[in-house]
NUMAR-965391 format. One record per residue (C-alpha): residue in three letters; x, y, z. Coordinates in steps of 0.2 Angstrom, whole numbers, plus 5000, padded with zeros to 4 digits. Example, Ala and Ser with C-alpha at 12.3 -4.5 7.8 and 13.67 -1.06 7.14 Angstrom:
# NUMAR-965391
ALA506249785039SER506849955036
This chain:
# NUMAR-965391
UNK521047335083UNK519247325083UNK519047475069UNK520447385061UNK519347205059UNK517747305056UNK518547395041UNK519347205035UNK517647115035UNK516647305027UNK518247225014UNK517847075012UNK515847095010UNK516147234997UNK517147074989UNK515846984989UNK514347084985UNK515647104969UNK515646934964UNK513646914969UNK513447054955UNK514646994943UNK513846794947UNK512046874942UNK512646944926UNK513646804921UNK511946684923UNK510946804914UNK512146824900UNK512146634899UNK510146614899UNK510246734886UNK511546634874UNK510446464880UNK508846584872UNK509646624858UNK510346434856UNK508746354856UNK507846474846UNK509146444832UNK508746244836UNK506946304836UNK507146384819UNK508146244810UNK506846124817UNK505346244807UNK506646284791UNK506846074790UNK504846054793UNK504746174777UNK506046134767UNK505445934767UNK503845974762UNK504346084747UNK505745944742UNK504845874728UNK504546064721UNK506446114721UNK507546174706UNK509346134707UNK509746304711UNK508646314725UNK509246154732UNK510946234732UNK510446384742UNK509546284752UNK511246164755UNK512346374760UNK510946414770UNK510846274780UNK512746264781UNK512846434789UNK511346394799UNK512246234806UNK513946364807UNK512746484817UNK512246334830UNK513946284832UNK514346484837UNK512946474850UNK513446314856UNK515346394859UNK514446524866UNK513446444878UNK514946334884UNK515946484886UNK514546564896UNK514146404909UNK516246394913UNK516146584917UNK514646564925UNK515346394936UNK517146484938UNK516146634947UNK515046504958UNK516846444964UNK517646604967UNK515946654976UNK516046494987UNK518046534991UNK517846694995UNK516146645008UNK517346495015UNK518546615018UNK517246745028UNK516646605036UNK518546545043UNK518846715046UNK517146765057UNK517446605065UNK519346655070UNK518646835074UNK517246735088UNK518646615094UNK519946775097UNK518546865105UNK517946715117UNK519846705122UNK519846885127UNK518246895137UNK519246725144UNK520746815150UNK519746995153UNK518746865166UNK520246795173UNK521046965176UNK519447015184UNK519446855194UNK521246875202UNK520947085204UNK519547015216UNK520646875222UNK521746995228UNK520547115235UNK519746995245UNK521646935252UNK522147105255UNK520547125267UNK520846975275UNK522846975276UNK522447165283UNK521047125295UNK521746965302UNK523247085308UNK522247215317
């Protein structure tokens, strides 16, 4: 039984060295897509700063690219944005599976300690009575002689 439980929490730590690794990638993948997102903020911040002090300077057709540009740049945030949200929910649905699964060693070590304390009980009461009966077989057996 013993080898048994040993191989059942070897299980569940393999679990959740799993979902420690896969936690870890997750979080770097979203500070990646946060990078990424405020470098594009970054950008369109700078590509504003630029494009309002050349304003004055602007043909029509220049203007126009400037309008798809900046269209594709505000599609490009909105991507990362997704993105970013997508990563964080990953990253908190992780964080919770990670938290269940740590509850769950926990109840389970705790109900391994409480089984074992109950055992040691009984094996100490067994060993009680075995002496208990010892000791009353001497006296029964000496108070006859």
């Amino acid at each position: 039984m013993k080898g048994q439980l040993k191989l059942f929490f070897e299980k569940l730590d393999r679990e959740k060295q799993k979902l420690t690794q896969q936690y870890e990638r997750a979080n770097a993948t979203l500070q990646n897509e946060l990078e990424q997102f405020e470098q594009l903020q970054k950008y369109e911040e700078n590509y504003n700063a630029s494009i309002d002090s050349q304003l004055g300077y602007q043909d029509a057709l220049s203007l126009s690219r400037f309008r798809d540009f900046y269209h594709k740049l505000g599609e490009l945030l909105s991507t990362q944005e997704q993105k970013v949200n997508l990563a964080r929910q990953h990253v908190g649905n992780i964080a919770q599976a990670l938290y269940r699964h740590q509850k769950k060693m926990d109840l389970l070590v705790d109900l391994a300690r409480r089984k074992h304390l109950a055992l040691e009980a009984m094996d100490e009461k067994r060993l009680q009575k075995e002496i208990d009966d010892m000791v009353a077989r001497k006296y029964s057996v000496g108070t006859s002689d």
